[in-house]
ROSE-4610 file (N, C-alpha, C; in Angstrom, 1 decimal, always signed):
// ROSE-4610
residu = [X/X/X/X/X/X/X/X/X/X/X/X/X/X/X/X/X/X/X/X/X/X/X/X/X/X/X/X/X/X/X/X/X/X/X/X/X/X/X/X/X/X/X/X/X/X/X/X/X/X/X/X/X/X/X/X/X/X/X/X/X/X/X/X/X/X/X/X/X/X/X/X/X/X/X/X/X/X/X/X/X/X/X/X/X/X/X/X/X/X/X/X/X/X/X/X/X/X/X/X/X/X/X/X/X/X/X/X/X/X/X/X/X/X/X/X/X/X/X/X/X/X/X/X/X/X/X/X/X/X/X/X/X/X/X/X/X/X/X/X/X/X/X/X/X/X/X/X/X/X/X/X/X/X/X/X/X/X/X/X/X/X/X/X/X/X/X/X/X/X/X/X/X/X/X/X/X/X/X/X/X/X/X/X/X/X/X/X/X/X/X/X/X/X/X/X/X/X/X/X/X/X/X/X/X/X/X/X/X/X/X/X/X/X/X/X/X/X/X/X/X/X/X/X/X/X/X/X/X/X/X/X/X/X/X/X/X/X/X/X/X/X/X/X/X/X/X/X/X/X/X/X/X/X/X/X/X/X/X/X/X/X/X/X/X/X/X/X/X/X/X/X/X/X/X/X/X/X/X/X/X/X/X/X/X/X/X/X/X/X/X/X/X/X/X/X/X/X/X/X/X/X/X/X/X/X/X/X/X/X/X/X/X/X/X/X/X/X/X/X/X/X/X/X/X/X/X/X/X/X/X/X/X/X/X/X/X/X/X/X/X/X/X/X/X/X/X/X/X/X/X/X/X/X/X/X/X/X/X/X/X/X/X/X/X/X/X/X/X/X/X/X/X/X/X/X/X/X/X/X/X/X/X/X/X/X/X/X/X/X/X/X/X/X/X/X/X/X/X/X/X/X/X/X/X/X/X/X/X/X/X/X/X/X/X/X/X/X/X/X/X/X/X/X/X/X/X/X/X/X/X/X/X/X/X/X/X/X/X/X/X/X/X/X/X/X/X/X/X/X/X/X/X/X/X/X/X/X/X/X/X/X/X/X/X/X/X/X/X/X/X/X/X/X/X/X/X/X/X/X/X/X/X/X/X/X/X/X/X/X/X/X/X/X/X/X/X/X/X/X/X/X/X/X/X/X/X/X/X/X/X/X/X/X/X/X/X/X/X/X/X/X/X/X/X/X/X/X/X/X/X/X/X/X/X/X/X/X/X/X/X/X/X/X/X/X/X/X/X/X/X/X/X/X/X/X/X/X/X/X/X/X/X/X/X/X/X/X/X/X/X/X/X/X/X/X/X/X/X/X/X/X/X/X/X/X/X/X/X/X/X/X/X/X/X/X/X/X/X/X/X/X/X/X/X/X/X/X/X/X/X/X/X/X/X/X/X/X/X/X/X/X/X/X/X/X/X/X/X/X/X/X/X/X/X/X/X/X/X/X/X/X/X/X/X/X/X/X/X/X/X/X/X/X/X/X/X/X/X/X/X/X/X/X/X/X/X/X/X/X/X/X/X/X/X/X/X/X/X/X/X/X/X/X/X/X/X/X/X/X/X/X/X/X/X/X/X/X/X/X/X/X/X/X/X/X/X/X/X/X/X]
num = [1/1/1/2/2/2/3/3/3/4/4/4/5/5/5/6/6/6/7/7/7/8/8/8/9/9/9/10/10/10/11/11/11/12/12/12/13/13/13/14/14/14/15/15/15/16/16/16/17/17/17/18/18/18/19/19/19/20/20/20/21/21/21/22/22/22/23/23/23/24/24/24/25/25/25/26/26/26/27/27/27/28/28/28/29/29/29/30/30/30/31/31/31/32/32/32/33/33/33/34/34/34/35/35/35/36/36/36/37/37/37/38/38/38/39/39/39/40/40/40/41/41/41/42/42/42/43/43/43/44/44/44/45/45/45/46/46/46/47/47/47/48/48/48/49/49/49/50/50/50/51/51/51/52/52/52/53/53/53/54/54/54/55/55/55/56/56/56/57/57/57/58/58/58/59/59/59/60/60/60/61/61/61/62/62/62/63/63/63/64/64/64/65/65/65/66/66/66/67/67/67/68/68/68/69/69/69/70/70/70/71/71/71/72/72/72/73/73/73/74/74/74/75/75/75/76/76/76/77/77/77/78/78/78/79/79/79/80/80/80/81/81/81/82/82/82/83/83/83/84/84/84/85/85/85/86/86/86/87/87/87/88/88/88/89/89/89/90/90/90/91/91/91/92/92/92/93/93/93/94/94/94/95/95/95/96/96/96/97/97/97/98/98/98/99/99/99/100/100/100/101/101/101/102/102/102/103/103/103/104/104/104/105/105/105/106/106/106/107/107/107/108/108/108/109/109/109/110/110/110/111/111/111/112/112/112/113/113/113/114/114/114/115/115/115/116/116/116/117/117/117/118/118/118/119/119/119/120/120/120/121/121/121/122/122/122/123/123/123/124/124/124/125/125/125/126/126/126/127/127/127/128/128/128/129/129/129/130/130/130/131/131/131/132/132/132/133/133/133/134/134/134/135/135/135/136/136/136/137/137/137/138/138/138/139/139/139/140/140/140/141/141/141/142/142/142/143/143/143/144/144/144/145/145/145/146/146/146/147/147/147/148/148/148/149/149/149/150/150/150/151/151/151/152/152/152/153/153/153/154/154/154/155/155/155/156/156/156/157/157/157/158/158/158/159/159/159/160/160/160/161/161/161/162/162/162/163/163/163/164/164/164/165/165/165/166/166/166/167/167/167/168/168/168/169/169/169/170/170/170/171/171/171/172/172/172/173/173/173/174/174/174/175/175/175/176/176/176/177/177/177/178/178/178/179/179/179/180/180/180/181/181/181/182/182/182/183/183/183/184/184/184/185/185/185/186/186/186/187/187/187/188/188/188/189/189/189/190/190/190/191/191/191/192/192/192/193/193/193/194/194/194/195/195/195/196/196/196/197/197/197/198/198/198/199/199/199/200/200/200/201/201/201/202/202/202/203/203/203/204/204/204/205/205/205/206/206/206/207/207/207/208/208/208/209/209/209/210/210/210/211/211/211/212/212/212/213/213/213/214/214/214/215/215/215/216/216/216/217/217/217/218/218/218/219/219/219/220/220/220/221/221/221/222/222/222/223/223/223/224/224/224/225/225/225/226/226/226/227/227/227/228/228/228/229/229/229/230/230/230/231/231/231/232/232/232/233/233/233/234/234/234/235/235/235/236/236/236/237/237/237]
x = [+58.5/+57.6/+56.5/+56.5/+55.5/+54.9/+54.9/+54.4/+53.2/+53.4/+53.0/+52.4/+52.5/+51.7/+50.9/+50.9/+50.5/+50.5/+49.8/+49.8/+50.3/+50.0/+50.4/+52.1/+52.8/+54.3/+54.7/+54.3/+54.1/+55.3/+54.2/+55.7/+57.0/+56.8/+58.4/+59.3/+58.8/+59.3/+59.2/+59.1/+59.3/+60.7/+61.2/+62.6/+63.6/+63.0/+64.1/+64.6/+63.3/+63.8/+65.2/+65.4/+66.6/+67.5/+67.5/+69.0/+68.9/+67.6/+67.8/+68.2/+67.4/+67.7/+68.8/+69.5/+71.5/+72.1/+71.4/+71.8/+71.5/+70.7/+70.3/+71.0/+71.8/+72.5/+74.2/+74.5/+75.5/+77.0/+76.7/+78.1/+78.0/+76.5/+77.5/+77.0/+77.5/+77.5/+76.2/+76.5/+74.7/+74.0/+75.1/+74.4/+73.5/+73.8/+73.4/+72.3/+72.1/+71.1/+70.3/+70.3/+69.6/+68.9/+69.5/+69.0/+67.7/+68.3/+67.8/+66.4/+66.3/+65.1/+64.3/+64.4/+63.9/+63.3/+63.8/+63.3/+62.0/+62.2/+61.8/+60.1/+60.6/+59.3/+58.4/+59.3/+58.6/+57.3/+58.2/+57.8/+56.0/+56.8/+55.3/+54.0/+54.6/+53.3/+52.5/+53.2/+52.4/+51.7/+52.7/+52.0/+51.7/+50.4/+50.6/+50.5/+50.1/+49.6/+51.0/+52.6/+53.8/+54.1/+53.1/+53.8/+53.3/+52.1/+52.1/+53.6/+54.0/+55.1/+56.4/+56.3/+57.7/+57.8/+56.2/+56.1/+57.0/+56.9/+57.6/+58.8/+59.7/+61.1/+61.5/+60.8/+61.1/+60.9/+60.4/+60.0/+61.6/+62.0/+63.5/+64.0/+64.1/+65.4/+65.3/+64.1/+63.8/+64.7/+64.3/+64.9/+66.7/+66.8/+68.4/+68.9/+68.8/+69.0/+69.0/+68.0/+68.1/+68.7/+70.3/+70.3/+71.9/+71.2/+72.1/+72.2/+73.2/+72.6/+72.9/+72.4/+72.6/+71.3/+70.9/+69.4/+68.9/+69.6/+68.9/+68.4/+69.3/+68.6/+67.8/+67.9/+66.6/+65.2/+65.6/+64.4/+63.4/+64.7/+63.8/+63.3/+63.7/+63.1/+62.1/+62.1/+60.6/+59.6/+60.2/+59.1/+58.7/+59.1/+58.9/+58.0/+58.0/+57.1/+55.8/+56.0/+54.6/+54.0/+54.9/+53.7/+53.2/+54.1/+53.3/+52.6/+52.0/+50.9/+50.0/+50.4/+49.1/+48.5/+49.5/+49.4/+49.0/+49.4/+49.0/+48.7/+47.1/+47.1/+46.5/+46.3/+45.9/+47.0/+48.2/+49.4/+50.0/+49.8/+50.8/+50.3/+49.0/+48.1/+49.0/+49.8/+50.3/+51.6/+51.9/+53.5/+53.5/+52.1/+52.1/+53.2/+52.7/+53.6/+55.4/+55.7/+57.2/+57.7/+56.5/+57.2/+57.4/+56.3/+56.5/+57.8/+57.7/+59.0/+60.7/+60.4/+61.4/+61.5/+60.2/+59.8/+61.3/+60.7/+60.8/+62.8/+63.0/+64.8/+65.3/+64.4/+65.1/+65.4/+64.4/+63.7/+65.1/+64.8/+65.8/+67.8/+67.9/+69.0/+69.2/+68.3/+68.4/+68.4/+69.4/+69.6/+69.0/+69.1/+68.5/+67.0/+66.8/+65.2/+64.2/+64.6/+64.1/+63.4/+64.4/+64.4/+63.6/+63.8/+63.1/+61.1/+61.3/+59.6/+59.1/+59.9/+59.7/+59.4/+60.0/+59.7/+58.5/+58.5/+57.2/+55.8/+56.0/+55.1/+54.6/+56.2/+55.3/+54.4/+54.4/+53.9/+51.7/+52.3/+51.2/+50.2/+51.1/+50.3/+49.8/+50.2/+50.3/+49.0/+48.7/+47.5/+46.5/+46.5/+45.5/+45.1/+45.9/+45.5/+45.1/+45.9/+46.2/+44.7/+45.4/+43.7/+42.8/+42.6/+41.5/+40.1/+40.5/+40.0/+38.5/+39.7/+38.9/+38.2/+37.1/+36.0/+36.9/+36.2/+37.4/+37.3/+36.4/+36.9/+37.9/+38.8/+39.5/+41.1/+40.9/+41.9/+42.6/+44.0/+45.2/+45.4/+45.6/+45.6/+46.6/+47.4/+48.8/+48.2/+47.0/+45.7/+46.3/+45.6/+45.6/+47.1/+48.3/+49.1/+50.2/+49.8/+50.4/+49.9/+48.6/+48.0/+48.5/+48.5/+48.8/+50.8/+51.2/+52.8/+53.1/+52.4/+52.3/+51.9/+51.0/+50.5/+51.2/+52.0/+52.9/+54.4/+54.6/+55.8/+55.1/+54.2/+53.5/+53.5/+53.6/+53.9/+55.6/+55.2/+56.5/+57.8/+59.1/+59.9/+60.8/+61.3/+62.1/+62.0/+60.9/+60.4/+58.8/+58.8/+57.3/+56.7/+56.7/+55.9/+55.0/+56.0/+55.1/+53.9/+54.2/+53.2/+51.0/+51.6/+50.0/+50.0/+50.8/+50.5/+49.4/+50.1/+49.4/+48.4/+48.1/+46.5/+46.0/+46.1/+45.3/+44.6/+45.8/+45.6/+44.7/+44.6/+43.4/+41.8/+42.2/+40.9/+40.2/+40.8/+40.2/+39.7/+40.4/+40.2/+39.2/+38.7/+38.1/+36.4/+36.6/+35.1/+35.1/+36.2/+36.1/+36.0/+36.7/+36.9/+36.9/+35.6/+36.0/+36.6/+36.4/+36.5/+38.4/+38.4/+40.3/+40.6/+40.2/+40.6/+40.5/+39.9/+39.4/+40.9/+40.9/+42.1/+43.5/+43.8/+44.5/+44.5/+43.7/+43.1/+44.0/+44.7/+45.7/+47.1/+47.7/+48.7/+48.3/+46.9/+46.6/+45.9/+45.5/+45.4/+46.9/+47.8/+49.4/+49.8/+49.2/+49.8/+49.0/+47.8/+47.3/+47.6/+47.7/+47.8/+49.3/+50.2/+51.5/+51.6/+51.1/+50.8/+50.6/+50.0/+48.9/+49.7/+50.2/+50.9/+52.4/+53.1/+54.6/+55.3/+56.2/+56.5/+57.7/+58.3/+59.1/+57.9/+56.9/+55.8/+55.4/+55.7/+55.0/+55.2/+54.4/+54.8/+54.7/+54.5/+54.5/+52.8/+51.9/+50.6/+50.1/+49.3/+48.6/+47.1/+46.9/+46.0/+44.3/+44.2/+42.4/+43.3/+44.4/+44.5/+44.6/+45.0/+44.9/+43.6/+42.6/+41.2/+40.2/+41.1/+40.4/+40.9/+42.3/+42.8/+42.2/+41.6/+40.7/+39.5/+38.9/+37.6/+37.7/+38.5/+38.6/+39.1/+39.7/+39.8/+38.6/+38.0/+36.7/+35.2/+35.5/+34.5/+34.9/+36.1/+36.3/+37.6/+38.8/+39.8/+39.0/+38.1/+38.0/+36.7/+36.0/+35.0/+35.8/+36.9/+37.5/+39.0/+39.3/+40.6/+41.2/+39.5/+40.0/+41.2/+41.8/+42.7/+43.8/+43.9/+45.4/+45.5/+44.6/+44.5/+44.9/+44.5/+44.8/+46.2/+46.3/+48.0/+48.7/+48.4/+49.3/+49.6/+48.2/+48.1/+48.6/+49.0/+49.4/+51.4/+51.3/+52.8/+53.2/+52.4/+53.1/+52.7/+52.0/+52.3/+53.3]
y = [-6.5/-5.7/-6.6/-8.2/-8.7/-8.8/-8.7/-9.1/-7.8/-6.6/-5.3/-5.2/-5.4/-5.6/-6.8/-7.8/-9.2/-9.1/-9.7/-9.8/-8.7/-7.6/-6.6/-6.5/-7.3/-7.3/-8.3/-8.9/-9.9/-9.3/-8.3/-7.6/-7.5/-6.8/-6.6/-8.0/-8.7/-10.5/-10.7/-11.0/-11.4/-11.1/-9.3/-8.6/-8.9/-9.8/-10.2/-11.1/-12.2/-13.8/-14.0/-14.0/-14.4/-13.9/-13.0/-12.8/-13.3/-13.8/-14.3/-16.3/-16.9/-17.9/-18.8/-18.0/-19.0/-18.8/-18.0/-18.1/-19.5/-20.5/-21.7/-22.8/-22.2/-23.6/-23.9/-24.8/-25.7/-24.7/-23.7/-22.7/-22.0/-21.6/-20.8/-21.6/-20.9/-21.6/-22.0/-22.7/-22.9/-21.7/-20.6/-19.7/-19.1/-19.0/-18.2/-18.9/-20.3/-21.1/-20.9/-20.6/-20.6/-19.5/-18.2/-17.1/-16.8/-17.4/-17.4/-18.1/-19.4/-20.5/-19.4/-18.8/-18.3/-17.1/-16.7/-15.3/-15.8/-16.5/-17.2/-17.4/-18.4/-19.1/-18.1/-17.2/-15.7/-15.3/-14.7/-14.3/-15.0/-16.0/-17.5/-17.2/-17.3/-17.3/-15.9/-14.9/-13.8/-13.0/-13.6/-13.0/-14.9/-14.9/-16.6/-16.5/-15.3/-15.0/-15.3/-15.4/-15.7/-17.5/-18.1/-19.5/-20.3/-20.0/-20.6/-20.3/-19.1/-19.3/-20.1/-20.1/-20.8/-22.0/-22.6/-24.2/-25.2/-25.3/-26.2/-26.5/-25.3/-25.6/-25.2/-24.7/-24.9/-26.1/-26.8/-28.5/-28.8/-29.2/-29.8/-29.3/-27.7/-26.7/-27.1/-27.6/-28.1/-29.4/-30.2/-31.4/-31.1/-30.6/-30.5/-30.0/-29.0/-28.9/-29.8/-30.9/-31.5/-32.7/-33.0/-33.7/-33.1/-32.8/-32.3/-32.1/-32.2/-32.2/-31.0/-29.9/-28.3/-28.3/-28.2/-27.9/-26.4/-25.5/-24.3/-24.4/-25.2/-25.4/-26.2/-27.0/-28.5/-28.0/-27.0/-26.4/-25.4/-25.0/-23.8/-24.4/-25.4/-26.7/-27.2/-28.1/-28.1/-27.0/-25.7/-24.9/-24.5/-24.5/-23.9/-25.4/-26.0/-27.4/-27.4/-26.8/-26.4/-25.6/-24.2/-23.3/-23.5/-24.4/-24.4/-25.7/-26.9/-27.6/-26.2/-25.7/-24.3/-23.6/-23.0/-21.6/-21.8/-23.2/-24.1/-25.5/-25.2/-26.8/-27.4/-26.8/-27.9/-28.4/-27.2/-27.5/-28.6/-28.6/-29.5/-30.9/-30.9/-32.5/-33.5/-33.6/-34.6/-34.9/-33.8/-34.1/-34.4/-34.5/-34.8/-36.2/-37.1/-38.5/-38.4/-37.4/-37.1/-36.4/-35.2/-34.5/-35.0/-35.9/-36.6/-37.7/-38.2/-38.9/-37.8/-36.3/-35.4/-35.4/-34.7/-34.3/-35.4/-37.3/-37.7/-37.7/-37.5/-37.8/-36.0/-35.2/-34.1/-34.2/-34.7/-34.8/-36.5/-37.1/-38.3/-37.6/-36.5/-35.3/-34.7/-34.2/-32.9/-33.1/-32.6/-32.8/-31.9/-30.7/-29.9/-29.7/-30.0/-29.6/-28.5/-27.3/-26.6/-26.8/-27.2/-27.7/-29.2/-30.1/-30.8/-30.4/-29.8/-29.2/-28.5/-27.7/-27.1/-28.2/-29.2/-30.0/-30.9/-31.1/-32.0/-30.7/-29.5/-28.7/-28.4/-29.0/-29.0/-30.2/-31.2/-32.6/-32.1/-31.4/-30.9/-29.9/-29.2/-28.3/-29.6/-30.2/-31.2/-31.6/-32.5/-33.0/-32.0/-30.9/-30.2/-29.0/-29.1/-28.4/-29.6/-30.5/-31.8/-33.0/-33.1/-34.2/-34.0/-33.1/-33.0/-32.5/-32.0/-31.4/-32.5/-33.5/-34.8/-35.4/-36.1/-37.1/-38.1/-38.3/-39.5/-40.9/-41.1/-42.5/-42.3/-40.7/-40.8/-40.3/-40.3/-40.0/-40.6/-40.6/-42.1/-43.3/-44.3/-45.3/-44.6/-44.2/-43.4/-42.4/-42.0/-40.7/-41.0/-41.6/-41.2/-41.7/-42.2/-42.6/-41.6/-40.9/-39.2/-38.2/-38.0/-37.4/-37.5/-39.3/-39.5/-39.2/-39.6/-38.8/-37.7/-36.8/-35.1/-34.8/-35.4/-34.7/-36.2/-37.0/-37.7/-36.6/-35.6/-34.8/-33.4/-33.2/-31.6/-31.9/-30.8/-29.4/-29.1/-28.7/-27.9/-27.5/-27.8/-27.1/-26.4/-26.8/-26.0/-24.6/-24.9/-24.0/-23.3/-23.3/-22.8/-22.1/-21.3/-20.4/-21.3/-22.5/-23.7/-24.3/-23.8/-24.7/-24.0/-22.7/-22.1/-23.0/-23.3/-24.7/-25.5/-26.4/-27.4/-27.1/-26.1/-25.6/-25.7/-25.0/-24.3/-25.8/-26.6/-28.1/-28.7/-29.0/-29.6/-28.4/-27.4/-26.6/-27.2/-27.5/-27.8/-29.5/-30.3/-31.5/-31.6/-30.8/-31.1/-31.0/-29.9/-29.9/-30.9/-31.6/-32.5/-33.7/-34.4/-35.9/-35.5/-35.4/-35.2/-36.3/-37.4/-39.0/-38.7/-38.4/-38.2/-37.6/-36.1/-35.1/-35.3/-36.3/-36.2/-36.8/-38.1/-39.1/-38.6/-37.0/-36.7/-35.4/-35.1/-34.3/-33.5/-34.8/-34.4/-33.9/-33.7/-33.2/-31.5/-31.6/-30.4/-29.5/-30.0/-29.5/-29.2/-29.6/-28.7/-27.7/-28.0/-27.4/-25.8/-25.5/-24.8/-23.8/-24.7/-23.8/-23.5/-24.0/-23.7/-22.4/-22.0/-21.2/-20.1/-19.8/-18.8/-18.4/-19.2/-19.1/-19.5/-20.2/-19.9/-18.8/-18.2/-16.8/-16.8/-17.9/-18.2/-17.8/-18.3/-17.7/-16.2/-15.4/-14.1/-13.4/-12.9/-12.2/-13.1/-14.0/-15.1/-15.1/-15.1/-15.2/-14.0/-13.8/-12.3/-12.4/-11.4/-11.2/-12.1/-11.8/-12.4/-13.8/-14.5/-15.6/-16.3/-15.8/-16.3/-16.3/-15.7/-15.4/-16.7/-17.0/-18.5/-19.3/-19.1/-20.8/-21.1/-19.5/-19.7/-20.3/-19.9/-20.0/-21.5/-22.2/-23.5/-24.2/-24.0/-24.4/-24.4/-23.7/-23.5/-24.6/-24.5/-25.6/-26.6/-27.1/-28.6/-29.1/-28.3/-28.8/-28.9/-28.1/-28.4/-29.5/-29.8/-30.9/-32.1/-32.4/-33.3/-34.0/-32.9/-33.1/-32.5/-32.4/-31.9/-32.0/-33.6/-34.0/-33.3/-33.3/-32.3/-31.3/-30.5/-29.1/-29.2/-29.7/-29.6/-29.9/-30.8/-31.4/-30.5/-29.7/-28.5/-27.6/-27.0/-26.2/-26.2/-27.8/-28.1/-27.6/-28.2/-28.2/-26.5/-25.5/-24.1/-23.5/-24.1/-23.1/-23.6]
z = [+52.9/+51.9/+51.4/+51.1/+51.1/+51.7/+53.1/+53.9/+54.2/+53.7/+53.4/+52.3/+51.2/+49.7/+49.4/+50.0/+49.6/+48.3/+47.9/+46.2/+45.2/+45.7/+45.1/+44.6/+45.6/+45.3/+44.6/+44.0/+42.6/+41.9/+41.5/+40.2/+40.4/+42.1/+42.1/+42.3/+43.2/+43.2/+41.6/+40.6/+39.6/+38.8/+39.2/+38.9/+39.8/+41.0/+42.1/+42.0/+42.0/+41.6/+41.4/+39.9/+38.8/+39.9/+40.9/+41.1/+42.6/+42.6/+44.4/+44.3/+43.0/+43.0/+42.7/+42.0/+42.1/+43.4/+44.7/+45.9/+46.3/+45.4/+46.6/+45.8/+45.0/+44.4/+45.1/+44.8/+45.5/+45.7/+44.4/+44.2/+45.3/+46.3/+47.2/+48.8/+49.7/+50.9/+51.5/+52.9/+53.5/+53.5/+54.2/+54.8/+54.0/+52.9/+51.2/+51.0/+50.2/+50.2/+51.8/+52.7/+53.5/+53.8/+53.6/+53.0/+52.3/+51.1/+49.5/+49.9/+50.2/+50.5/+51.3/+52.5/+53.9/+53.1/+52.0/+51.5/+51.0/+49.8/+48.7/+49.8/+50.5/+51.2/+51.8/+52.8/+53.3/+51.6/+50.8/+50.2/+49.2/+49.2/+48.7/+50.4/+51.4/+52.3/+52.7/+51.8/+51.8/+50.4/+49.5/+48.3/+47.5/+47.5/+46.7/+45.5/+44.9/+43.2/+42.6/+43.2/+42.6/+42.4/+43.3/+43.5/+42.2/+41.4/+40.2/+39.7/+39.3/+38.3/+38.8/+40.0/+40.7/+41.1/+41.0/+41.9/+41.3/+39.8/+39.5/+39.6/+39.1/+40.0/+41.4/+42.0/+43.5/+44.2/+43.9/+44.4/+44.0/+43.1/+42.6/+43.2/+43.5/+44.5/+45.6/+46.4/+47.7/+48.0/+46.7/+46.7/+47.4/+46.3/+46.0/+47.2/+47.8/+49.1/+50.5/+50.3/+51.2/+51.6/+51.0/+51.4/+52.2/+53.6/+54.3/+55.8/+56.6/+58.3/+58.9/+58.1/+58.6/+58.7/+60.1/+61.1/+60.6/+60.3/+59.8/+58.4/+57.4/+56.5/+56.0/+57.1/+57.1/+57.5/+58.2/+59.1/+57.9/+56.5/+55.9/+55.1/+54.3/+53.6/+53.7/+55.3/+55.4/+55.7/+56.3/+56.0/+55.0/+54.2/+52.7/+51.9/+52.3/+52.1/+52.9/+54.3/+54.6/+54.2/+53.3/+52.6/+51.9/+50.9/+49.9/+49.8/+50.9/+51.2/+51.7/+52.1/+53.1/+51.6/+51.1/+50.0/+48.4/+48.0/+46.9/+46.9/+47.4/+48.2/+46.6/+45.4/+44.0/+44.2/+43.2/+42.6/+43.7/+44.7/+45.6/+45.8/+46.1/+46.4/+45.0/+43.9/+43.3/+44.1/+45.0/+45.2/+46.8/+47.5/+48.6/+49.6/+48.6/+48.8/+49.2/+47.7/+48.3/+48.9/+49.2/+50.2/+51.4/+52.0/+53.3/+53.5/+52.5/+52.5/+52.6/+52.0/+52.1/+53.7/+54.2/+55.6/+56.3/+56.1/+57.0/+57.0/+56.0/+55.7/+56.1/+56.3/+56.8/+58.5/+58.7/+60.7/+60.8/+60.4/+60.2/+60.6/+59.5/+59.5/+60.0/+61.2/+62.1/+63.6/+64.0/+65.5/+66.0/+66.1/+66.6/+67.2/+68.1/+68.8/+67.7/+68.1/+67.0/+65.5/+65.1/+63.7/+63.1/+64.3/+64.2/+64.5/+65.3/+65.7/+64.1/+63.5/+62.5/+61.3/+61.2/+60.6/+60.4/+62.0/+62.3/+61.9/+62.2/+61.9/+60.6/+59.5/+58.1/+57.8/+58.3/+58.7/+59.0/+59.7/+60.4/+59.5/+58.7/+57.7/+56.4/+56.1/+55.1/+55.8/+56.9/+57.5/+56.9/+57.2/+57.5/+56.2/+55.5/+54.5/+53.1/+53.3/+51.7/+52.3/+53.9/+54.0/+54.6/+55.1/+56.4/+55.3/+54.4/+53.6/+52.5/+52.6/+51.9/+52.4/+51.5/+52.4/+53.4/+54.3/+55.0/+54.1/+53.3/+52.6/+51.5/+51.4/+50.1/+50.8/+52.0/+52.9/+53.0/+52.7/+52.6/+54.1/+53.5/+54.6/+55.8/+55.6/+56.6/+57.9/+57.4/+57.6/+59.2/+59.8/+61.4/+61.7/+61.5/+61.8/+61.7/+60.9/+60.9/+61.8/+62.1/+63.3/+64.5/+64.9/+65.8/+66.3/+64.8/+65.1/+65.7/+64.9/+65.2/+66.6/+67.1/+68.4/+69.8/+69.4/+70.2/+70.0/+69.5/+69.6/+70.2/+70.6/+70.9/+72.5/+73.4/+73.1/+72.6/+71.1/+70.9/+71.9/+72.2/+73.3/+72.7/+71.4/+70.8/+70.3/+68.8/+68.2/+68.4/+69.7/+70.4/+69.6/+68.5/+67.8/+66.7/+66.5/+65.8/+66.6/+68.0/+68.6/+68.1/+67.5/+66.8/+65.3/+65.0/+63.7/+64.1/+65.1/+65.6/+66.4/+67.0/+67.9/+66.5/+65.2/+64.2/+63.5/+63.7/+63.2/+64.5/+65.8/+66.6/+66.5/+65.9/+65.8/+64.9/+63.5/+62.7/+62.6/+63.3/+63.3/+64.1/+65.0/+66.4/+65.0/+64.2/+63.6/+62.5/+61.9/+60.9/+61.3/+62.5/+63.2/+64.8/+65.8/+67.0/+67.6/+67.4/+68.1/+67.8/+66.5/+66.4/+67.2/+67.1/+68.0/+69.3/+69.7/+71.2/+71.9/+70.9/+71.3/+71.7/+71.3/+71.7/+72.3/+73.2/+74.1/+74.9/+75.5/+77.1/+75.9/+74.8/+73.9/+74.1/+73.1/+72.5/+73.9/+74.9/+76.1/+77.1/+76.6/+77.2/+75.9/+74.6/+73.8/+73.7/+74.1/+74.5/+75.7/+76.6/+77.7/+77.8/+77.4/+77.5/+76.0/+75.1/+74.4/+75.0/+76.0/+76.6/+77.8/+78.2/+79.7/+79.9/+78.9/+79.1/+78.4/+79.7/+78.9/+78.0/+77.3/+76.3/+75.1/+75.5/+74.0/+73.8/+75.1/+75.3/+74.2/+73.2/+72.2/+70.9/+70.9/+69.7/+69.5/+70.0/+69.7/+69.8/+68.7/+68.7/+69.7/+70.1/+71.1/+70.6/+69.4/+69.2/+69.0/+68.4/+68.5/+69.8/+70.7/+72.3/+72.9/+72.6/+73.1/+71.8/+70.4/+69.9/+70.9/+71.5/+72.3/+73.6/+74.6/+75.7/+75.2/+74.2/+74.3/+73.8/+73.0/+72.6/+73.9/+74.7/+75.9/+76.8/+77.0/+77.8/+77.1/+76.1/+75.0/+74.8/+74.6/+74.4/+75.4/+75.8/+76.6/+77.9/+78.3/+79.8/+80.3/+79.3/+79.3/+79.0/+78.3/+78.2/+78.6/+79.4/+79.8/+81.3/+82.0/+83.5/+84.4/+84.1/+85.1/+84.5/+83.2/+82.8/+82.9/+83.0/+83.1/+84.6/+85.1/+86.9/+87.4/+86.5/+86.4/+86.1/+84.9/+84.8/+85.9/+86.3/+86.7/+88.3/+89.0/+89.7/+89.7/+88.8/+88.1/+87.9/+87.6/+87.3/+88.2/+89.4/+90.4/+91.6]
């Protein structure tokens, strides 16, 4: 239903809350807390006019949850840490620091392929909503060494639908740092084309978003990254 009202379902999330949040505390199971989080977060990346009233204790709930090696709920954790770097990028720029340190002790906890990609994908939102944004002289020393993590783990195998995170992340880097963006060219040129053309994605990208990933393909993957494209393309047929 949020996803249907955007902001508009504010009001009714406000009468829900109270009875959806003692699902994420310790008295009931993972599955419950995992639930509860998955709703919660759904709900913040479509209506954002609710995350003022919730940001402050949802950070702590996040906390509190995490210190655990259940891959579904590591997984909702850090997504719920990527929205709200995406969806409240003021309120969040103070807590940047520890989320990444959360990030790193969830992905540290999680075996799962999946879950891990989900992870590294909130990593990725964090880049690109918290710094990319900033002049590059106020950009943290860690700046490219986090880039360079993210797109040393792409193309996504687990959680493929994350892999439109990270295109949405080299789109935007390619107009703020091309020399960055370039450096990791042959990544975001499989993470592209395996987007578009593996049929484990069929149905995960909407149509005008696959027609941004040709046409960014056609303008910067194929002037810069002939041999992989070829490589691929050697490889799926």
């Amino acid at each position: 239903m949020a996803r249907s009202l955007g902001n508009e379902f504010a009001p009714f999330f406000n009468q829900l809350a109270p009875h959806i949040v003692p699902y994420t505390t310790e008295k009931h199971p993972k599955s419950d807390r995992n639930m509860a989080i998955g709703c919660i977060t759904e709900v913040f990346a479509a209506c954002e006019a609710v995350i003022p009233t919730y940001f402050n204790d949802y950070l702590p709930l996040l906390e509190a949850n995490s210190n655990t090696d259940d891959s579904k709920l590591n997984r909702n954790v850090a997504y719920s840490i990527g929205v709200l770097a995406q969806h409240s990028a003021m309120l969040f720029q103070p807590h940047v620091n520890n989320s990444l340190v959360l990030l790193k002790k969830l992905h540290d906890n999680t075996k799962e392929v999946d879950a891990q990609d989900n992870i590294v994908a909130a990593s990725a939102r964090i880049i690109e909503f918290q710094y990319l944004p900033l002049p590059v002289d106020q950009r943290p020393a860690e700046f490219i060494g986090m880039v360079d993590s993210v797109f040393q783990k792409v193309p996504f195998m687990g959680d493929m639908t994350e892999n439109e995170t990270i295109i949405k992340l080299a789109f935007k880097l390619y107009q703020v740092d091309q020399p960055l963006c370039l450096k990791h060219i042959e990544a975001i040129a499989k993470t592209c084309l395996r987007s578009i053309v593996d049929e484990k994605c069929r149905g995960d990208l909407t149509l005008k978003f696959k027609q941004e990933v040709g046409q960014f393909i056609k303008a910067v993957v194929m002037p810069n990254a002939q041999a992989t494209l070829q490589q691929l393309e050697t490889e799926m047929t």
